[in-house]
C-alpha positions as a Markdown table, in Angstrom:
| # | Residue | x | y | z |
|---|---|---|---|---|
| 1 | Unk | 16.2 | -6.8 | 5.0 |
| 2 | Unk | 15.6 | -3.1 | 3.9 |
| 3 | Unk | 14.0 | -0.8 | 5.9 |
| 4 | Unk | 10.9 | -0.9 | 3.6 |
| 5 | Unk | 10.8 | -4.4 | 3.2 |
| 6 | Unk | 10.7 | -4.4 | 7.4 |
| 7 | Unk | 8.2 | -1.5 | 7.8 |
| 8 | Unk | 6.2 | -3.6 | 5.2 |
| 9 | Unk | 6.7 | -7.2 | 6.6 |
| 10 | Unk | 3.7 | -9.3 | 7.4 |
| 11 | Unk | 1.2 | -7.0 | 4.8 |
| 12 | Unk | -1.3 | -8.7 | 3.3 |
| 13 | Unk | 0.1 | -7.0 | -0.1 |
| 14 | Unk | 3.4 | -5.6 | 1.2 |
| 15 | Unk | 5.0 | -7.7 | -1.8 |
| 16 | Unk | 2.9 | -6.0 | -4.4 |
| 17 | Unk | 3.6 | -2.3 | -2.2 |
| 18 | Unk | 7.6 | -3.3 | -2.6 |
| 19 | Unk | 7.1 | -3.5 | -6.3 |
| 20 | Unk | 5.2 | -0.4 | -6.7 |
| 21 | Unk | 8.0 | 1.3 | -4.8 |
| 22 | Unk | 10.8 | -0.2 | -6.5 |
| 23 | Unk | 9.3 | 1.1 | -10.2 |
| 24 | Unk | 9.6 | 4.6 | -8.4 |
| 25 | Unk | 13.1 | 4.0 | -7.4 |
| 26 | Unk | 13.7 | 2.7 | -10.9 |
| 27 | Unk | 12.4 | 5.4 | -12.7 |
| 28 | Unk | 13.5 | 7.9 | -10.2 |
| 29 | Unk | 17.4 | 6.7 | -11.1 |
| 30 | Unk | 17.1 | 7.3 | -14.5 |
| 31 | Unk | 14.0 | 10.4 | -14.3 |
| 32 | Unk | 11.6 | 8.7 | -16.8 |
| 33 | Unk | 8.5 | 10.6 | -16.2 |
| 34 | Unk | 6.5 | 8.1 | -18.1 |
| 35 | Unk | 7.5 | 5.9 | -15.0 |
| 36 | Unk | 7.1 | 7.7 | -12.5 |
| 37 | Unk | 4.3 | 9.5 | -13.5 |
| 38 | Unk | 2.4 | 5.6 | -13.8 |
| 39 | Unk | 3.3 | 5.1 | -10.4 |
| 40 | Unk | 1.1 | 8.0 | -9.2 |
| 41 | Unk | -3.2 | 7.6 | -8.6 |
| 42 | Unk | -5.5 | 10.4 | -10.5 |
| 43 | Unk | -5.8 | 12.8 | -9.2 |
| 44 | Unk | -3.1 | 12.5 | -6.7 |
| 45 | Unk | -1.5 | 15.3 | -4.1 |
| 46 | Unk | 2.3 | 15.6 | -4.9 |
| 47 | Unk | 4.4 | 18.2 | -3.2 |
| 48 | Unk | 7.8 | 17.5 | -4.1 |
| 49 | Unk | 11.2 | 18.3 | -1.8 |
| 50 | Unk | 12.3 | 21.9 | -3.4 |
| 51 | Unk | 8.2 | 23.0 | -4.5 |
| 52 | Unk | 6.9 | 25.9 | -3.1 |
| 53 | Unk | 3.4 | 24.4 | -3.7 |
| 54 | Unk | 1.6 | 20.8 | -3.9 |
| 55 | Unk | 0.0 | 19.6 | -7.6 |
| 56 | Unk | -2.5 | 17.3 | -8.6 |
| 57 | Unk | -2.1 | 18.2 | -12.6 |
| 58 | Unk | 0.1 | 15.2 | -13.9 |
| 59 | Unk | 1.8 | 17.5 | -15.8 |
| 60 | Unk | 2.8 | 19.5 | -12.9 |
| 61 | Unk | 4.4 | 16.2 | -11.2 |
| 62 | Unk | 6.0 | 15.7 | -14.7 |
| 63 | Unk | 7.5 | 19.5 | -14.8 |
| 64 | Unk | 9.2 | 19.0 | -11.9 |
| 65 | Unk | 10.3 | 15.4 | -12.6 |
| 66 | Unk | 11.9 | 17.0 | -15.9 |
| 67 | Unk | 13.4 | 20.1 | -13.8 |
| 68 | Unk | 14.7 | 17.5 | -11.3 |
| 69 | Unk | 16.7 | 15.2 | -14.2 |
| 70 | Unk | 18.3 | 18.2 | -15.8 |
| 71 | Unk | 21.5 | 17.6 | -14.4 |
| 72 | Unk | 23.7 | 15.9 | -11.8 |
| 73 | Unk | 23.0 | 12.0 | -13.4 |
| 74 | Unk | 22.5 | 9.1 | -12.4 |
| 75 | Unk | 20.3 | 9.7 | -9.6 |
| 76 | Unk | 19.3 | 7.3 | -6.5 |
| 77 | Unk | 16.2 | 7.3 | -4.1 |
| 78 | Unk | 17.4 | 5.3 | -0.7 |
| 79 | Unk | 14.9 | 4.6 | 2.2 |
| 80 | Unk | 16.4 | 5.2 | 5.2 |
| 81 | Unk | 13.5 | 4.7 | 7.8 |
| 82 | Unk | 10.0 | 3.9 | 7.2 |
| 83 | Unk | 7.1 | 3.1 | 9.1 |
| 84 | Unk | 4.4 | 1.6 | 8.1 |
| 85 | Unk | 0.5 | 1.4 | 8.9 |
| 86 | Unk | -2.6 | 0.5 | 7.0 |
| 87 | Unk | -5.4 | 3.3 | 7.6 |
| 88 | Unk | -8.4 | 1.9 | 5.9 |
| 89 | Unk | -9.2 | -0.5 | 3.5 |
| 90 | Unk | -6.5 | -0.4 | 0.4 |
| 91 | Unk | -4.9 | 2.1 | 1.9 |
| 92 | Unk | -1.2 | 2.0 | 3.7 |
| 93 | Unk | 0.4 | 5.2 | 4.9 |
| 94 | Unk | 4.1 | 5.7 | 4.7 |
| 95 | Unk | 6.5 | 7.8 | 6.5 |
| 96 | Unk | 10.5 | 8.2 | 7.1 |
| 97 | Unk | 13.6 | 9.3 | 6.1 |
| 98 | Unk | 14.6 | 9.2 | 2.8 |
| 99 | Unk | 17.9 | 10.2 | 0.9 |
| 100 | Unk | 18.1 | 11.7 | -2.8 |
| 101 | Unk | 21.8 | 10.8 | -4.0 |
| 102 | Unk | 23.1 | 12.3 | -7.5 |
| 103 | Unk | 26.6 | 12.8 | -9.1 |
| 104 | Unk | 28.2 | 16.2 | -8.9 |
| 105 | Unk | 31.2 | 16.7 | -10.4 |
| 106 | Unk | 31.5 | 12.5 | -10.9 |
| 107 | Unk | 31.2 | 12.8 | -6.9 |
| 108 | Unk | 28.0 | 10.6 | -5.3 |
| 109 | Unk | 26.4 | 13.8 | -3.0 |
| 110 | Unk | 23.4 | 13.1 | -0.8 |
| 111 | Unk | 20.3 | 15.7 | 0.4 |
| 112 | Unk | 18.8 | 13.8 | 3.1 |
| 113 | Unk | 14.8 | 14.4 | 3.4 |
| 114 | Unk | 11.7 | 12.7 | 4.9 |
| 115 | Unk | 8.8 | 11.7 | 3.5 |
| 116 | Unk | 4.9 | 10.5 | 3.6 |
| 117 | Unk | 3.1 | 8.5 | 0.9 |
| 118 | Unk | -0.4 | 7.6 | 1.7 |
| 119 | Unk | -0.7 | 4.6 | -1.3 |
| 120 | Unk | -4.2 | 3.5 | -2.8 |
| 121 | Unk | -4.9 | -0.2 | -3.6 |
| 122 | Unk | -6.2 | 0.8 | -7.4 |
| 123 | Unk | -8.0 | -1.8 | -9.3 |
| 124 | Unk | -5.1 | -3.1 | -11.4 |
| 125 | Unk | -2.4 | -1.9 | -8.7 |
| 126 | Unk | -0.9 | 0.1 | -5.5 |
| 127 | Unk | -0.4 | 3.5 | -7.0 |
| 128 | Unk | 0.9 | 6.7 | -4.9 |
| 129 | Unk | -2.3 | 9.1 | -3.7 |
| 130 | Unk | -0.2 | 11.2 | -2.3 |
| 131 | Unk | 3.3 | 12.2 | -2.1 |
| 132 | Unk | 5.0 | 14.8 | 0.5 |
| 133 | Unk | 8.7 | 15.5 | 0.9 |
| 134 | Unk | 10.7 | 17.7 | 2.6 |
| 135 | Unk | 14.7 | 18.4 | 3.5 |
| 136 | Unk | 15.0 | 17.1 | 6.6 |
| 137 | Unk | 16.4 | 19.9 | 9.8 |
């Protein structure tokens, strides 16, 4: 078992969070901001590892998607540790440690970070509200 499948075990709609988080991971590998940028609410807060400053423009979160896939492919999003809780209704908070992994020189290098996603049950699906990470100490 994962550590996100654990953290989410015995959800109501952990299976349908799992699947929302894997389309990140998968579009995260490969940096399709058309992806990514689908898994995200309107509207939502997105401060990513190396920004000096959080977004809510789409296009920001898109920008720094497309600065983040310039180089050093294929890329890989690991969950490390995550806990889980559900804060209210539809919502589930997220928090952990995380690990970025990209080639360098054909070599697999890891930044390790840590993370919090507060996710949004949306009409039609989970989508990301917002999105915090940071290198870890």
């Amino acid at each position: 078992m994962s550590p996100l499948e654990g953290a989410l075990a015995g959800m109501k709609e952990g299976q349908a969070i799992l699947g929302l988080l894997a389309r990140f991971q998968a579009g995260f590998a490969v940096m399709d901001q058309a992806a990514l940028l689908a898994c995200f609410a309107p509207g939502a807060v997105f401060m990513g590892t190396t920004m000096p400053a959080p977004t809510t423009e789409p296009a920001g979160i898109a920008a720094y998607f497309a600065a983040a896939g310039a180089k050093d492919m294929p890329k890989r999003l690991e969950f490390e540790q995550v806990t889980a809780m559900e804060v209210g209704e539809g919502l589930v908070l997220l928090a952990g440690q995380q690990s970025f992994w990209r080639d360098i020189d054909r070599e697999p290098r890891s930044t390790p970070a840590r993370f919090t996603l507060l996710l949004r049950r949306e009409t039609e699906a989970w989508r990301i509200l917002h999105f915090h990470s940071s290198a870890r100490p």
